[in-house]
C-alpha positions as CSV (number, residue, x, y, z in Angstrom):
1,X,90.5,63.9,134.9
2,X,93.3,65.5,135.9
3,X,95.4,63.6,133.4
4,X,92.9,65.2,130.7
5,X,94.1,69.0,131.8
6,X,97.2,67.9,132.1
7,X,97.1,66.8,127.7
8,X,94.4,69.5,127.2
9,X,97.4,72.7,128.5
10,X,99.9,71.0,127.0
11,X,98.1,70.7,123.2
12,X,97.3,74.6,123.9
13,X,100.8,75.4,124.7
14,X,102.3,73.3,122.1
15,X,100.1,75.1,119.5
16,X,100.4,78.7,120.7
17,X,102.5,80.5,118.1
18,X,106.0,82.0,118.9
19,X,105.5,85.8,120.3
20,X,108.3,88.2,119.2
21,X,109.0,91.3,121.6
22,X,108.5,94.4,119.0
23,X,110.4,97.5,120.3
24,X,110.2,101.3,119.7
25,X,111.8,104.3,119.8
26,X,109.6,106.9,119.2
27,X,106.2,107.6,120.8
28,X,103.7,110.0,119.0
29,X,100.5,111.1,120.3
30,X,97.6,110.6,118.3
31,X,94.8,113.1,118.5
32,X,90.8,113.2,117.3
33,X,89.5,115.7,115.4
34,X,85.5,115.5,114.8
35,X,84.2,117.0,112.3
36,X,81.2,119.6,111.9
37,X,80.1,118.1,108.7
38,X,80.6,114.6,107.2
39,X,78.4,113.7,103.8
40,X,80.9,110.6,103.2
41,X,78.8,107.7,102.3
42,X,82.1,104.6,102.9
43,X,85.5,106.3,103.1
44,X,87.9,104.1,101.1
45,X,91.2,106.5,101.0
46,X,92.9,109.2,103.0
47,X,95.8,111.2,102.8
48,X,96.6,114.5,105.3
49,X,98.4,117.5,103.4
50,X,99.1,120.1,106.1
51,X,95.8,120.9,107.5
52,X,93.9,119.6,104.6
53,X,92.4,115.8,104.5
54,X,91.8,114.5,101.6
55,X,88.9,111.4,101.2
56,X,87.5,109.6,98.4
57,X,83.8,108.5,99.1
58,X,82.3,105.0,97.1
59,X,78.8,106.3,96.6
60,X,78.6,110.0,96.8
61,X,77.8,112.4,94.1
62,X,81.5,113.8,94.1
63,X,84.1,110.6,95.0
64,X,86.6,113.2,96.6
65,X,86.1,115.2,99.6
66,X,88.0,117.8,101.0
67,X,87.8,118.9,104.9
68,X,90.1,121.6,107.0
69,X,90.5,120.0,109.5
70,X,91.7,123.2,112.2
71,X,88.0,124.6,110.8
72,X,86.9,121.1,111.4
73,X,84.4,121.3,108.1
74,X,84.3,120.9,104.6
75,X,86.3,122.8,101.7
76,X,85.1,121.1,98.4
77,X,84.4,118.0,96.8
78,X,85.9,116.7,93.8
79,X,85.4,114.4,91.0
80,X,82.1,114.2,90.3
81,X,80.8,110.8,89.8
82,X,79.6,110.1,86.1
83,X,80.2,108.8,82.8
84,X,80.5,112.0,80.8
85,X,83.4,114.0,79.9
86,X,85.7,114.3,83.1
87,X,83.8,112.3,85.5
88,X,84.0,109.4,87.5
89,X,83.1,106.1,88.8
90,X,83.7,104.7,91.9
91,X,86.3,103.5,93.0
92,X,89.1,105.6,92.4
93,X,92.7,106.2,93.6
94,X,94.8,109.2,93.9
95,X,98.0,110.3,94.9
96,X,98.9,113.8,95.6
97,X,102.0,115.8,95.5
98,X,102.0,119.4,95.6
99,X,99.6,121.2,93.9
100,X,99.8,117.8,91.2
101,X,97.2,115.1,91.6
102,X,97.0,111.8,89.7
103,X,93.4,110.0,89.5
104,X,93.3,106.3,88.9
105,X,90.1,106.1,87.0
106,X,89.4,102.3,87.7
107,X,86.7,101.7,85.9
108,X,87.9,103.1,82.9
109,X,91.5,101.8,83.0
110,X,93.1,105.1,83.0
111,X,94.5,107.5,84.8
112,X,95.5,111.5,84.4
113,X,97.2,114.3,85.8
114,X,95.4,117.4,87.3
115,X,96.5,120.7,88.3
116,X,94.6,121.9,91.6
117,X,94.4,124.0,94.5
118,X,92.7,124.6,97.5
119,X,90.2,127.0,96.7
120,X,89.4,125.9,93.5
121,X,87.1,123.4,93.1
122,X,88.0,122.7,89.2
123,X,90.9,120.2,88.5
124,X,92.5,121.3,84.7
125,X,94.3,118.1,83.1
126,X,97.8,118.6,83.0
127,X,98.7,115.6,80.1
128,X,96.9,113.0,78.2
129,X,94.9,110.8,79.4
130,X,96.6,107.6,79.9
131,X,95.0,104.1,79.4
132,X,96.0,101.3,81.5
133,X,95.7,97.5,80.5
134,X,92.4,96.5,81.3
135,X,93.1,93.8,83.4
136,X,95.0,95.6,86.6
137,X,93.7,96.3,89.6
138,X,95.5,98.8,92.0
139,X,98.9,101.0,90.7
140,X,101.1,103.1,92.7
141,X,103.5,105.6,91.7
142,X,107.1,104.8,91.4
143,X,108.5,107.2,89.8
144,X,107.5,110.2,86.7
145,X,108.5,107.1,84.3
146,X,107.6,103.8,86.0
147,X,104.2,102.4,87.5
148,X,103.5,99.1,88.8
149,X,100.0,97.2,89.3
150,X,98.4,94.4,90.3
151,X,96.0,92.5,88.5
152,X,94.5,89.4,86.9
153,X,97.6,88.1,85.0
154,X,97.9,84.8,83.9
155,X,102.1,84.7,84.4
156,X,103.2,86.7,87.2
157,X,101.3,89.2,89.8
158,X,102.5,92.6,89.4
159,X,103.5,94.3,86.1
160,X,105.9,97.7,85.9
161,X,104.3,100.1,83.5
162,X,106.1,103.4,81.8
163,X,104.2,106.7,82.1
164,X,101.9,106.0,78.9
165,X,100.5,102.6,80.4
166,X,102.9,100.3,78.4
167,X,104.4,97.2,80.2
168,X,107.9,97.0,80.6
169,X,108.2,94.4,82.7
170,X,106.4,91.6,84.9
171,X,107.4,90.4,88.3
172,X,106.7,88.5,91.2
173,X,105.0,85.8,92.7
174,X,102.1,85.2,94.5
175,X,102.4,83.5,98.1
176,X,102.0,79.3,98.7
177,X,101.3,78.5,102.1
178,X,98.6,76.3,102.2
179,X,99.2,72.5,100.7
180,X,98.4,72.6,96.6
181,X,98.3,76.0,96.8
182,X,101.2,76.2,94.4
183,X,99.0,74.3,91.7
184,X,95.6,77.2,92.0
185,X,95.7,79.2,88.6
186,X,96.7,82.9,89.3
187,X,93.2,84.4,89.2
188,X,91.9,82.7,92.3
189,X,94.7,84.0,93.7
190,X,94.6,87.2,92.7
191,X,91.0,87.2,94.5
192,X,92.6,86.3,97.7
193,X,95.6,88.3,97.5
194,X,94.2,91.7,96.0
195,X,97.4,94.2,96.7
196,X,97.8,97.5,98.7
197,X,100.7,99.5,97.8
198,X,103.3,101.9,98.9
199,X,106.8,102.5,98.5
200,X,109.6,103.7,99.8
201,X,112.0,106.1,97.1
202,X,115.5,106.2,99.2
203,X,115.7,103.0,99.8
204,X,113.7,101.6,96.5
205,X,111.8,99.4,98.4
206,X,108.1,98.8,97.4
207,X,105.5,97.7,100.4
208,X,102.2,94.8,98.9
209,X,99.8,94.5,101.9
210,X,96.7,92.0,101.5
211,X,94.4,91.0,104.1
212,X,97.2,88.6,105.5
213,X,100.1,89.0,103.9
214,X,102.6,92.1,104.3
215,X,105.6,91.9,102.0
216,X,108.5,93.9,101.4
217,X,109.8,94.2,97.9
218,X,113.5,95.5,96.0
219,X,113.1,97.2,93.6
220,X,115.8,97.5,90.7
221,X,115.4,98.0,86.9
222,X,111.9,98.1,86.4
223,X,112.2,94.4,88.4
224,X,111.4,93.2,91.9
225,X,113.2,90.6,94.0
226,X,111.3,89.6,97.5
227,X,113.0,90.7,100.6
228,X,110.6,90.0,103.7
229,X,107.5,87.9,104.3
230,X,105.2,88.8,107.3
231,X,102.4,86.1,107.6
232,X,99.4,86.3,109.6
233,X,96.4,84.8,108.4
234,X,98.2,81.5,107.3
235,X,100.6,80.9,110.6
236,X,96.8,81.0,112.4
237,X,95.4,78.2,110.4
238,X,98.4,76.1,110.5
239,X,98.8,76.3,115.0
């Protein structure tokens, strides 16, 4: 019996995956702010502008809610949800930047940019409306001219995109970790490795997050080269 713990710590040892020491250098409090009145049904996005949050709701009657959060209650809602003439279905993106926000309209494969503020609850279209390909997924910003997206695309996984929706470019590869993986056509793996994005403008460096994959991107003339792989999912299977 003893031999059997002896094989039994030893497998569990062996398998245990190697633990990096991650170090930091600066500590920030965090704080929680309740608020007085919450309608969101499922928050999917949100983005803090000064003391202004900004939410987009999956099922309300207005997909983007707007709460002060010193006052800790709501300001307005925005774009309502519908089919008609400036309205919206769910679910949406946006990125703000001043008093300039864009709306990624992903049901209708296009996107715009509003002029708002605070305490007006109208938005007033600032360009034409632009219509994306209709087989991306999620975009992000990269610069006034250049957009990238995932999406179902039979020959790479992201495409760069000027400021009317054109493609200038497509890029990248999806992960192969697991045996044969490399073989799978790229829609099931789109389904498994539906992208998050950010990115970074000094150091042109774009951020793809899935559910188990983080990966760090260069980015260059409307091209991207891979720079760092941070696996977590797959290293779990495979200990």
């Amino acid at each position: 019996m003893k031999y059997i713990y002896i094989i039994l710590i030893f497998t569990l040892v062996s398998c245990s995956p190697s633990v990096k020491r991650v170090t930091f250098t600066e500590n920030n409090k965090a704080t929680v702010t309740t608020l007085l009145e919450t309608f969101l049904t499922i928050p999917l996005e949100l983005e803090l502008q000064g003391k202004y949050l900004y939410a987009t709701d999956f099922q309300g009657d207005s997909l983007m809610w707007c709460y002060d959060i010193e006052k800790r209650k709501q300001v307005k809602r925005l774009l309502p949800r519908g089919e008609g003439p400036e309205e919206f279905l769910s679910p949406v993106q946006f990125f703000l930047s001043d008093s300039i926000l864009f709306v990624h309209n992903r049901w209708h494969f296009s996107g715009r940019h509003y002029k708002y503020n605070i305490h007006d609850s109208f938005l007033y279209p600032l360009d034409n409306l632009i219509h994306f390909p209709t087989d991306i997924d999620m975009i992000y910003p990269l610069s006034e001219k250049r957009i990238i997206a995932s999406g179902r695309f039979k020959d790479c996984r992201y495409i760069i995109m000027d400021e009317k929706g054109n493609i200038m470019s497509r890029c990248g590869d999806y992960p192969s970790y697991f045996e044969k993986e490399e073989d799978i056509p790229n829609f099931p793996k789109f389904m498994y490795h539906q992208s998050m994005f950010g990115f970074h403008k000094q150091h042109q460096r774009l951020t793809s997050v899935t559910s188990h994959v983080f990966e760090l991107w260069n980015y260059s003339k409307d091209t991207l080269s891979l720079y760092n792989t941070s696996v977590n999912f797959y290293r779990k299977i495979k200990s």
